[in-house]
N, C-alpha and C positions, 0 to 999 in steps of 0.2 A: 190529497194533500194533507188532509187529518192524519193517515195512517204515516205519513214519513214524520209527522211533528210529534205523530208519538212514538212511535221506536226511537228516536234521538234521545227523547228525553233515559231509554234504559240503557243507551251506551252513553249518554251522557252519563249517568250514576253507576258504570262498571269502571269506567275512566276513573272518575272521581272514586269511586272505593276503594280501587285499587292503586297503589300508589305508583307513580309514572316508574322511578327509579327501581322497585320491585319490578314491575314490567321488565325492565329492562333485565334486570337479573334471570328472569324468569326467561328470557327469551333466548340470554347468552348460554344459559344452562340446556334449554331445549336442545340449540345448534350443536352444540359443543358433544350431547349422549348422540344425537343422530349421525357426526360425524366420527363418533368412535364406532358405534355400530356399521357404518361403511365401511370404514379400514379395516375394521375387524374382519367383514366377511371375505376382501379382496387379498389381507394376510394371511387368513385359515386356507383358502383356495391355495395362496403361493406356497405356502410353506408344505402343502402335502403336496404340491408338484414336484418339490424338489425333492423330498423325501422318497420318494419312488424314484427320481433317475437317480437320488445317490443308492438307492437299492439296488436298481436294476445294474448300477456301476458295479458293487458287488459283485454281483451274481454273476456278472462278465468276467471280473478279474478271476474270481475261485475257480470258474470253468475255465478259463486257460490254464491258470498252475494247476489244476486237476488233467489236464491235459498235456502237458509239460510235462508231471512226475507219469503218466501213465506211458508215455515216450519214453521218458528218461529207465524206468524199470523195463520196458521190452528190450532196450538197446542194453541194458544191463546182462538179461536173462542171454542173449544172443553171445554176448562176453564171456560169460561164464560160459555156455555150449562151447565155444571156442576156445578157450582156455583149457575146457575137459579134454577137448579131442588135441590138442596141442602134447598135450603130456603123456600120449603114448606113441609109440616109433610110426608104425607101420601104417598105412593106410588113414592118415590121418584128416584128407580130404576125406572119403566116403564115411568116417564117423561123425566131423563136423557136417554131412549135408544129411548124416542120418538124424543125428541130434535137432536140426532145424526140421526136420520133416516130421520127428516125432512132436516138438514143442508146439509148429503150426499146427497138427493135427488134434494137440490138447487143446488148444485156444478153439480150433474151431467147436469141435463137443461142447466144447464148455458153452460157449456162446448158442449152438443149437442147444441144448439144454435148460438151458436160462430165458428163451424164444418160446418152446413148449411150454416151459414153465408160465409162461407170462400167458402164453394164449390159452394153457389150461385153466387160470384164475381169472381171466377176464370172463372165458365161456360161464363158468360157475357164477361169477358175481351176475352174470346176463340171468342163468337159470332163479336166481335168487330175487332178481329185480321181477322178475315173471310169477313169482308167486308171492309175491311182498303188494302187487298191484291186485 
């Protein structure tokens, strides 16, 4: 019972040093930094949520118009074939199905060549990671 009578008396004299009305201050200022630092972390989390779908929104819209003009230019190219073989008399079916057999036959090359390509520089970047280790 000695030891409770004397701690009292040191929060009896923190009480009394300290002024009630300071306390109070002191206590409203406490709450008040601890609930911005809350907010704060649950707004930094939101606002980079949304910052990625409105990226990823992007990134959807560009690949469809990148998709759209990549259409729009093949039906193009196929017009002009057709246009070219239009304007001579003769036999102008078998020059439009030659012209489309020539152009698919570009596009393909092209595309197996760009395939090599890519598996040429992936192998290389493999051989390089293998001596980099």
């Amino acid at each position: 019972m000695s030891e409770a009578t004397s701690t009292a008396p040191i929060f009896e004299f923190l009480y009394n040093y300290v002024d009630k009305d300071t306390l109070q201050k002191y206590l409203r200022l406490t709450v008040i930094v601890c609930l911005y630092l809350f907010i704060r972390t649950y707004y930094t989390n939101w606002s980079k949520q949304k910052q990625v779908r409105r990226e990823l929104d992007l990134d959807k819209q560009e690949q469809d118009r990148d998709a759209e003009l990549k259409e729009q230019k093949k039906q193009e190219k196929l017009q002009k074939l057709e246009d070219e073989a239009k304007t001579f008399g003769w036999g102008k079916t078998t020059r439009r199905n030659v012209k489309r057999q020539e152009q698919a036959l570009a596009e393909a090359t092209e595309s197996l060549r760009e395939r090599h390509q890519g598996a040429y520089d992936a192998a290389e970047d493999h051989d390089i990671e293998d001596l980099l280790e």
